[in-house]
N, C-alpha and C positions, 0 to 999 in steps of 0.2 A: 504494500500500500504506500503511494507519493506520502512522502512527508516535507517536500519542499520543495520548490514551485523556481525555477531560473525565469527572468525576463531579458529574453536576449533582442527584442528588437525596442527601439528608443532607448530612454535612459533603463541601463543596466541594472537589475535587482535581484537578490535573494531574498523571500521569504519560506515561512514556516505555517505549518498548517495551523497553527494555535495560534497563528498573529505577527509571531516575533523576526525582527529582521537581522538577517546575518550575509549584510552585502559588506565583501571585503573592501578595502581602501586603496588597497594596492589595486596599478594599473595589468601589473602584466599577471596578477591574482585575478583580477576578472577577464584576461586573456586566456589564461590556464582554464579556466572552467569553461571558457566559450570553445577554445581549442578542444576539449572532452565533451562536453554537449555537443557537438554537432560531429562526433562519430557514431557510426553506428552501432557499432557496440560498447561505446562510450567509453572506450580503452585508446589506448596511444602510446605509443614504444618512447621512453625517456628520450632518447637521441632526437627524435621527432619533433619534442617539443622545445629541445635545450635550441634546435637549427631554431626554431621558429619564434624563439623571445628573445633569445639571445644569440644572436648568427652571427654577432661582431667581437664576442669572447672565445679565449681557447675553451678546450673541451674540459678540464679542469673548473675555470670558472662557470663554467655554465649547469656543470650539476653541481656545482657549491647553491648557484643562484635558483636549479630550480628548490632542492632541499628546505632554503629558507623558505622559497612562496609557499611548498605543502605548507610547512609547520605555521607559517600566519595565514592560512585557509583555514587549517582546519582551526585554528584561534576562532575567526573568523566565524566558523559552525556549528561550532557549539557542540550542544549537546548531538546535535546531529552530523560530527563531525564523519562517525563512521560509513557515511556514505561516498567519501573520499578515500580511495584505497591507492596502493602502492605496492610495487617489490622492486629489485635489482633490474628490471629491462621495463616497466611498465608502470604507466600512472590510468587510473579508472574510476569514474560515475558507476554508481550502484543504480541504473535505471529502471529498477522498479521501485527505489526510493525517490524519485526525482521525476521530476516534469517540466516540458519546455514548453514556448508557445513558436517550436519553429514551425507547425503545420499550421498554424493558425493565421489569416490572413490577417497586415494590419497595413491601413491604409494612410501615407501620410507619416509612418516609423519607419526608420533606416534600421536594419542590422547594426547593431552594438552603436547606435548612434552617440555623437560626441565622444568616443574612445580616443585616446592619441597617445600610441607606443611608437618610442621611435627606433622602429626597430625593422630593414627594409623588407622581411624576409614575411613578417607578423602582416605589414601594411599590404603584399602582394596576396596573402591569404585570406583577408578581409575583404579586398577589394573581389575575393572568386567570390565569395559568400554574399556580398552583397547582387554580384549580377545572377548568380542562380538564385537566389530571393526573389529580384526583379522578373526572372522567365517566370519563377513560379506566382508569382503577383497575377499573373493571368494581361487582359489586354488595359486596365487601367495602368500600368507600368507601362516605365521606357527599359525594353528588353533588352538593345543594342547601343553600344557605346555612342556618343556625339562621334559621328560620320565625319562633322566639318574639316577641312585641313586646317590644323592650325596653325598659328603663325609666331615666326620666332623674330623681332627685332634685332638686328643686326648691325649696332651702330646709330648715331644720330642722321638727321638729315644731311644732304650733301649741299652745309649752305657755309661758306668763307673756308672752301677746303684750302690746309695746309699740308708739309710736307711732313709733317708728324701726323695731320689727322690721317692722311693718306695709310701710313705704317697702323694705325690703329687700326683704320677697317679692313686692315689685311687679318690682323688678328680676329676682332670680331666675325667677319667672313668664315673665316678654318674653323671658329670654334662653332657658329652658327651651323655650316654643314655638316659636322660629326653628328650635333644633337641632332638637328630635322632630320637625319638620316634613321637615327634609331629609335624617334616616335612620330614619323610620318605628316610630316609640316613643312610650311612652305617659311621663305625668308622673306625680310624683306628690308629695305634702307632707307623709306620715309618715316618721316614721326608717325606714330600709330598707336594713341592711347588704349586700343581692345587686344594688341597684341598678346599671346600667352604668355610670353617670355622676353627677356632684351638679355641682350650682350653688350658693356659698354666697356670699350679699354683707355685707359686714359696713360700718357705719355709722357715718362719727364725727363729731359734732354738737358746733360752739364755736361759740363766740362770733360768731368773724368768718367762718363759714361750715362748711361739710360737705365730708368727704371718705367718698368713696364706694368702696371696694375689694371689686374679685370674683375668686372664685378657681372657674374648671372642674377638678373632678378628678376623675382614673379611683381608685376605689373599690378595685379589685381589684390595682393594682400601689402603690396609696399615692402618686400622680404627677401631680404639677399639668400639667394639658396648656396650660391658659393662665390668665392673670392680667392683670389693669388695673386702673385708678384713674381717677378724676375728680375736681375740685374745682368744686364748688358753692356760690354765696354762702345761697342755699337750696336747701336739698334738697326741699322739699315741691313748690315752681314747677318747682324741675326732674323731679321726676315728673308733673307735669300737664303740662309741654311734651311733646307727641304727635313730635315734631323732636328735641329734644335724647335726649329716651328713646330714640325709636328708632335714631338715629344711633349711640350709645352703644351698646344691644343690637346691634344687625346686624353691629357692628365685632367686638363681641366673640364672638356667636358665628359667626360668618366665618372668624376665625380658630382655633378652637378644632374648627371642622369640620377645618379643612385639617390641622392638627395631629393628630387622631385617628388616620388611617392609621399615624401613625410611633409608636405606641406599643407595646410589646414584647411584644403579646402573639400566643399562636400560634394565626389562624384566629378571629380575633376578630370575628363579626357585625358588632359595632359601628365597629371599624376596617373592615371590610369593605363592608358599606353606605355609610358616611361616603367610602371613600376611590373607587366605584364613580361617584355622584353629584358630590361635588367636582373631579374630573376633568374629566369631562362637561362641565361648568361652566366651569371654565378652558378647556379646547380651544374653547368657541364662543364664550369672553369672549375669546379672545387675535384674531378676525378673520381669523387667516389659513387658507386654505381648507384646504390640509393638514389642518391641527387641528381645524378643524371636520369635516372630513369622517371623521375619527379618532373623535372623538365620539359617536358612531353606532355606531363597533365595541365602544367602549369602554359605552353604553347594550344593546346584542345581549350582550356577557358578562354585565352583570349582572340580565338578564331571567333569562337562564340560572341564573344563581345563586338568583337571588328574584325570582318577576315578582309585582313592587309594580308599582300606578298611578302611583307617581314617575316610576319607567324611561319608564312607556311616553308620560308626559306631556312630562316632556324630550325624549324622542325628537321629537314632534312640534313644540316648539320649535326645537332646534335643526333641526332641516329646514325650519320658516319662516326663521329667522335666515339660513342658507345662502341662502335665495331672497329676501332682504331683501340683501343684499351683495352677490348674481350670483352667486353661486356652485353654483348649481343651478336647473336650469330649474321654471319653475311650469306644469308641464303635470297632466293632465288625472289620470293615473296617480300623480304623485307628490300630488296634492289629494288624491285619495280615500284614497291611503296615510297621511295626516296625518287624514284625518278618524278612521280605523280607530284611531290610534293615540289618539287623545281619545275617543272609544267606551270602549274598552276601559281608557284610565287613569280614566275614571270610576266605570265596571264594579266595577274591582278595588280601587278607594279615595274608595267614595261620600261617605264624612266628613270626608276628609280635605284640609282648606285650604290646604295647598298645591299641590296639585295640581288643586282647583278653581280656583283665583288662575293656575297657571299656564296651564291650559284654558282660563281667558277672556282670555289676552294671545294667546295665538294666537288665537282664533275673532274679537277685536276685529281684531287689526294684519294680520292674511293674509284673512280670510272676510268682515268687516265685518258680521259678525251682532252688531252690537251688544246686541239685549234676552239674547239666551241670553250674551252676556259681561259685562253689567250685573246678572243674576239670580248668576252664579259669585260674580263677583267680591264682592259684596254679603256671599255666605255664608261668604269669607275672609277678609274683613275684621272680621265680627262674632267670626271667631277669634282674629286678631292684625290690627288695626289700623294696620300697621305693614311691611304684607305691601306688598313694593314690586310686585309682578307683579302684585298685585290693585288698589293703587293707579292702574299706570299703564292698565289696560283698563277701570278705571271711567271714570279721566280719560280715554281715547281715545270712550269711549259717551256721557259727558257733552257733549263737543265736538260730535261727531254729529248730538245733540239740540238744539246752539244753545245750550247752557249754557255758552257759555267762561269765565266767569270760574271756576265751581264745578270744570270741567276743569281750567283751572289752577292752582289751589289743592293741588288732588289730586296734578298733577303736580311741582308745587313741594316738596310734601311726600316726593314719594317721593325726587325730588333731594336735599334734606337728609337721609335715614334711608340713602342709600346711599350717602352723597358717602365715608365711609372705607373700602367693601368694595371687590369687585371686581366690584360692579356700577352703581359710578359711573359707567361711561361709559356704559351702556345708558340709564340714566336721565338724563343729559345729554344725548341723541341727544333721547327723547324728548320733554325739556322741547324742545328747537330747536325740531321741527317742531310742536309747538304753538304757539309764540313765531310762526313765521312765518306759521300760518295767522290769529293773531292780529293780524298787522301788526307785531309788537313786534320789530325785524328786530338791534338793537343788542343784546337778551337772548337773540336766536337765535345771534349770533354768538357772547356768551359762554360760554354752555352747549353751542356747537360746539366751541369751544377747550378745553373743560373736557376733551368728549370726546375730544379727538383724541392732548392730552396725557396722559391716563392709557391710552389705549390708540391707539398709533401706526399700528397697521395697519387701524384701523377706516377703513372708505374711506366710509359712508353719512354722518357729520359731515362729512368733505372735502365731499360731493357738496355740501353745504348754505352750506357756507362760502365758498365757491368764485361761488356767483351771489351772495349776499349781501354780501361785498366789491366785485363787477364793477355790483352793482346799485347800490352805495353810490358808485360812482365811483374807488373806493382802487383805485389803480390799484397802484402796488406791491403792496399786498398781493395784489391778484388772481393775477398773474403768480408768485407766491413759492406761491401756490396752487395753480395750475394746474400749477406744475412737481411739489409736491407729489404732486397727485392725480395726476399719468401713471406718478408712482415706486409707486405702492402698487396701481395700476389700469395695467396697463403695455397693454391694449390700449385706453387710454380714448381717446375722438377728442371733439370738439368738436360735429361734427354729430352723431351719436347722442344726445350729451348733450342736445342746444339743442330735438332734431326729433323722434327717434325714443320714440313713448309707452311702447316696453317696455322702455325706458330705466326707472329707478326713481328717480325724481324727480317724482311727482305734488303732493305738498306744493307745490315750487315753482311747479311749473306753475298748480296751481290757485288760488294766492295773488297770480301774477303778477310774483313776483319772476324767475321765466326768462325772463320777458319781456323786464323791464327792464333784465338781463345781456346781454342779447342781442348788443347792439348794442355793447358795452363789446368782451366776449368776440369778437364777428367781427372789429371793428377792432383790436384789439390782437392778435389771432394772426396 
């Protein structure tokens, strides 16, 4: 029999059947309970929840912090605390203690309305719950996301232009493209007070050099979503370095993506899009297969919302990524599934360069259709020059062709433009295996290390670094490797790795370095 009663749409409440209220104070306390109320068996694996309140602490703090939220929930419930359970892998609603009003229509209530955790992982799963709310609302609801393009200001008007404003709206401009690219908006460079966003960089020219300050802000709540700085001895060289620009741009709006979900406003397109996409992004940057395979569900809600050619071109990335890792099989069904999905993100967004750029890193790194990933990638780059996903499938067609030097230039380049986001490590993977098919085995190992340290669980750097020490003879290092690579790869074995070709270690293979591990690797294990 319910003995307490959740209210998860408007202002959030706990009551009790006898009257008495036991609504916690804590924000991510009534996150924790909304996160268990709307599973279905009102259970949730701890790891689950730890990503989803807290995705920006290590794995340590994060079951310190969920530990605390039980013990002030259940403070929180009293006498009825016993309907909050736990063990070692699992937190759980006793749901026949408990009652929601998620079936119940309400007209005019958001989902957990007024909540604000700022946490981007919490914000992207609020935002699913709110639009299946909305389908389920029936036809009084707005089912589908605001359609409109929206608009990114890029700069002030073009009125007493100077030779610094000039250098500003080059900045403005690069950082302008990156964002409209990855929540599907258009730019623009007159004053435009309805704008979603501005970009405004201001310019300060001495003597002994330039300082360069950009502020992203939301227009409509007056709220810097981010800000930075650079010093330049010159500002002009440093606009012509194609490296230093983009490095600079890609950092800032990286961050400025990730930030947008947590801005206050209700049902906001642009938080909505942005927070749908950076998601996505982080679950198949983080390597681990859970998250990735989360990635997937989290691209399916926001087709639902807006089917943009973004969704559907991520979707088929991350489904190569998964079968670049092992984490999913490359059979015949899931190809043509990945092909449907590049169809149709072109279909839906034939202009638009980043989803051509990311169209031809798949059809390069999974298909090896180099000319149709050479002709993409081409058409993304004459957008933004700077487009790491079109850098790295030109340099993957260049190679192909025998051009390595011209491959690695390109690859080089996308290595500097992403060495501050959170797609350094992808782009450190791919410098390695160019490195190696190069012969260049000592820049493979560095940009293996590069990879592995910004992202830990990435096991495709392991595989690489792993022969490349045992080929090199470092016998310490190989063995600090190999112990590595079984912790992050727990059923890896040595014969698959050395024999079997649907192992995914062809680079080495065909450079010859598994060869020359060979013999290191069977003796020492």
């Amino acid at each position: 029999m319910s003995e307490i009663q959740l209210r998860l749409f408007g202002d959030f409440a706990v009551t009790a059947n006898e009257g008495g209220t036991h609504t916690p104070n804590g924000k991510k306390a009534i996150g924790l309970l909304a996160l268990l109320a709307t599973s279905e068996s009102g259970s949730r694996k701890r790891r689950w929840l730890e990503n989803k309140l807290w995705s920006d602490r290590g794995p340590d703090q994060a079951r310190g912090s969920l530990r605390t939220t039980l013990v002030a929930l259940r403070r929180a419930l009293g006498q009825h605390a016993h309907v909050l359970g736990s063990n070692r892998s699992s937190v759980w609603l006793d749901l026949k203690a408990v009652t929601t009003d998620l079936t119940q229509p309400h007209p005019g209530y958001e989902f957990l309305e007024g909540l604000d955790i700022k946490d981007p992982e919490f914000n992207t799963w609020l935002a699913q719950q709110r639009a299946r709310a909305n389908l389920d609302a029936g036809s009084n609801s707005t089912p589908r996301a605001d359609t409109r393009m929206l608009s990114i200001q890029c700069g002030d008007p073009w009125s007493n232009t100077t030779p610094g404003s000039v250098s500003a709206q080059v900045v403005n401009d690069q950082i302008g493209k990156i964002v409209s690219e990855f929540i599907a908006s258009s730019r623009c460079t007159v004053k435009d007070t309805k704008s979603d966003l501005v970009i405004r960089t201001t310019i300060d020219e001495a003597a002994g050099g330039s300082t360069l300050f950009v502020q992203i802000i939301d227009p409509l709540l007056d709220e810097i979503v981010h800000s930075d700085h650079c010093f330049t001895d010159d500002v002009r060289n440093f606009i012509r370095d194609p490296e230093q620009l983009g490095r600079f741009c890609w950092n800032l709006a990286d961050l400025a993506l990730e930030k947008i979900p947590l801005l206050e406003r209700n049902q906001s397109a642009l938080g909505e899009r942005s927070a749908f996409a950076q998601s996505a992004l982080r679950h198949v940057l983080s390597f681990e297969p859970n998250q990735m395979h989360e990635s997937l569900s989290v691209l399916s809600q926001a087709s639902e919302r807006l089917d943009a050619g973004l969704y559907s071109a991520l979707r088929a990335w991350a489904l190569t990524s998964m079968i670049m890792e092992g984490f999913h099989d490359e059979n015949a069904q899931t190809l043509e599934e990945i092909k449907m999905y590049l169809i149709k993100a072109q279909e839906l967004a034939p202009g638009e360069g980043m989803v051509a750029a990311i169209c031809a890193n798949v059809k390069s790194i999974l298909f090896e259709d180099f000319n149709e990933a050479s002709a993409l990638a081409r058409r993304a780059l004459r957008e933004n020059p700077n487009n790491i996903f079109a850098l790295q499938a030109l340099s993957a067609s260049r190679a192909a062709e025998g051009r390595a030097n011209l491959a690695y230039e390109l690859s080089r380049h996308a290595q500097a433009v992403s060495s501050l986001s959170k797609f350094g490590a992808m782009c450190n993977l791919h410098h390695a295996l160019l490195c190696i098919s190069m012969q260049r085995g000592d820049e493979a190992i560095q940009s293996s290390e590069i990879a592995i340290d910004l992202a830990p669980k990435y096991r495709a750097p392991r595989r690489q670094m792993l022969a490349l020490y045992a080929a090199g003879g470092k016998q310490e290092q190989t063995q600090t490797a190999l112990k590595a690579m079984r912790n992050v790869e727990p059923d890896f074995n040595l014969d698959r790795y050395l024999f079997d070709r649907r192992y995914p270690s062809n680079t080495l293979r065909k450079s010859g370095y598994l060869e020359k591990a060979m013999k290191s690797l069977v003796r020492d294990s």
